[in-house]
N, C-alpha and C positions, 0 to 999 in steps of 0.2 A: 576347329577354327570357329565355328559357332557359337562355342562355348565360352570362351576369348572374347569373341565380339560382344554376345551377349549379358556377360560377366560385368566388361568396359561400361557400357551402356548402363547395367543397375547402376553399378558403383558411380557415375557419372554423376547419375541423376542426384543421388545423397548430396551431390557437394553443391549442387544449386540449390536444395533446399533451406531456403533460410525464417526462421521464427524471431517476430519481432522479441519475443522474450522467452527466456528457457521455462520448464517446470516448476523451478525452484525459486525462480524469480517471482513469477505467477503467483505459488504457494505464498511468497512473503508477502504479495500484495492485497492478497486474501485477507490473509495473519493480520495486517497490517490495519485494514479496514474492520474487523471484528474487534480489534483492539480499540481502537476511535467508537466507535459505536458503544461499546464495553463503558469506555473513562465517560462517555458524554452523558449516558443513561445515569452514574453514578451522580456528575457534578448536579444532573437535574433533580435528582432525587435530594443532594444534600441543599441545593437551593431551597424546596419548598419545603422542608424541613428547618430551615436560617431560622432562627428565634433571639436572634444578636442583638437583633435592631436593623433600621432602612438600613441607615448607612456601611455596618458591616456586612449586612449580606450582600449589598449592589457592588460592594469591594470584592466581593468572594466572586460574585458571577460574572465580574469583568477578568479576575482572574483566571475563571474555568474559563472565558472565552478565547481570552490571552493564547493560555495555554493550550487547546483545543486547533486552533489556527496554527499556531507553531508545530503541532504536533503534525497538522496535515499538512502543511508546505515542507514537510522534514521527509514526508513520505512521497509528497512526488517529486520533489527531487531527486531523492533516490528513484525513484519509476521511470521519469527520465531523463536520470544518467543509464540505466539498465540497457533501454531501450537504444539508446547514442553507440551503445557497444556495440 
């Protein structure tokens, strides 16, 4: 009978525990952020390397920032929508 009760009680406790986000979610948001950090290192490097001219490099770096922005409101909205689940 003990065993039963006791048993109830682990297994109970599991079903209240809840995590804002799983492992896997975690991992992508990791992934996620190394990868931003990754493109942005590059666009900086390709900027002070621009030998275009002003005006095509200031085009280029509005683009890297463009894109940069986009790329990270793409990631927390996926973060959370994760987190809504």
């Amino acid at each position: 009978m003990k065993l039963i009760i006791s048993m109830f009680l682990v297994l109970g406790c599991f079903s209240f525990v809840h995590a804002d986000e799983t492992v896997g979610e975690q991992v992508q948001v990791k992934s996620n952020n190394v990868n931003r950090a990754a493109k942005k290192g590059v666009n900086r490097m390709k900027e002070m390397v621009c030998a275009e001219g002003d005006a095509k490099c200031l085009a280029k770096k509005a683009k890297h920032r463009v894109q940069e922005g986009a790329d990270a409101v793409g990631d927390k909205t996926k973060e959370v929508i994760h987190k809504a689940d």
